[in-house]
N, C-alpha and C positions, 0 to 999 in steps of 0.2 A: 567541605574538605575534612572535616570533624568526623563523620558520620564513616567516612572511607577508610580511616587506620584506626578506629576503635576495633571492628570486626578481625584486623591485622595482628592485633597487639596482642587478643585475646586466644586468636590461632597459635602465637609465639608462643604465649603465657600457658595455653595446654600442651603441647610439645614439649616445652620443656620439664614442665611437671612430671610429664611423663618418661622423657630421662632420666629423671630423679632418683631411678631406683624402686628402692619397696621392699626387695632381700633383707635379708640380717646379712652382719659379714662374722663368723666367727675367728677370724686371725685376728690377733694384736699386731697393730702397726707399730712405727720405730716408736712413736713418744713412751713406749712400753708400759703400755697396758699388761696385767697380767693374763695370762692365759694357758689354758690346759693342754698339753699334751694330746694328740689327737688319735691313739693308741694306748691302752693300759701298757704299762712296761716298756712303752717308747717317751725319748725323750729327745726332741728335732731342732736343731740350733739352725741359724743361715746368717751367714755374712757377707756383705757387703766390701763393696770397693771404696766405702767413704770411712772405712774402719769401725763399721759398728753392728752389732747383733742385730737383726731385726726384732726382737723383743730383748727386753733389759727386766722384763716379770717374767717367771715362769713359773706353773705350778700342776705339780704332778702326784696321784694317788701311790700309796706307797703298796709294794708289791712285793711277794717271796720272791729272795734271790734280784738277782741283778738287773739292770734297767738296759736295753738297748741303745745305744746312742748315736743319733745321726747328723752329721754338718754338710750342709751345705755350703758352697762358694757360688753365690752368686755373680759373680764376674770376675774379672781380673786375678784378681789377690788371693793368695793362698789363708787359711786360715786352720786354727786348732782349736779344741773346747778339753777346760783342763777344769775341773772342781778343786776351789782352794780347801787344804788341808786333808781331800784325800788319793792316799795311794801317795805321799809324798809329791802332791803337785804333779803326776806323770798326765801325758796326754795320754787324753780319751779317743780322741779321733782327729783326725786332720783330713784337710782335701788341698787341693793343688784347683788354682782359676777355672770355674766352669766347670767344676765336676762335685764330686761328695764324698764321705768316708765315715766308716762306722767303728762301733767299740762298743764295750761295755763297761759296768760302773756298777760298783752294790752302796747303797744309801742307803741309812735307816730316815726315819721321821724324822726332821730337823729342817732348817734354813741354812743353805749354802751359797756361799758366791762362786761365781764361773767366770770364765775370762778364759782371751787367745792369749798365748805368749809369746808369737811372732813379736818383734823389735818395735814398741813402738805402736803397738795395736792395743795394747792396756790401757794405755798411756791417753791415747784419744779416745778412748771410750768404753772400748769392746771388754765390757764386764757386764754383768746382771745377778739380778739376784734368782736364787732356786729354790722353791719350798716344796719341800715332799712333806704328803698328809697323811 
């Protein structure tokens, strides 16, 4: 009886191995990994219906003139991406549930924080921090 699910165990045991993957993933997931910009001169936000950024690191190459800025709504909830301290707090871009919205933004070399400022979206999370190099 031995002899019959050792041969079983080891079928499983490579199958699953071989699920396992093997890629690289280049996104930072939510624990907020930092991670780069995936365009010179873009800078891509997405939010969630549980109120929070999908990255809370970002880090982007500094570049003449102004920076592209894109947000995503990944579900439900509308959301905004506003950098504190410039342009007076103004949003940058907004989307409405399940769609996107752009803007732009000039940043020199520096560490900034960003946040939504829908009601209540701060508040639970939805900030990170920005560092342009």
């Amino acid at each position: 009886m031995r002899s019959r699910s050792l041969p079983l165990l080891a079928t499983i045991a490579l199958a699953l191995a071989a699920c396992g993957g093997g890629g690289t993933d280049d996104t930072a997931d939510a624990g907020g990994d930092a991670a780069a910009s995936s365009e010179p001169g873009v800078i891509s936000f997405v939010g969630n219906d549980e109120l929070q950024f999908a990255e809370t690191e970002k880090s982007v190459e500094a570049v003449d003139g102004a920076f592209d800025v894109e947000i995503t709504c990944d579900g439900a909830a509308a959301h905004n991406v506003i950098v504190e301290g410039v342009d007076d707090d103004a949003i940058i871009a907004e989307c409405e549930g399940e769609s996107s919205g752009t803007g732009t933004v000039e940043l020199e070399a520096g560490t900034y924080t960003y946040y939504c400022n829908i009601a209540g979206h701060r508040e639970a999370g939805m900030e990170g921090t920005l560092t342009v190099g």
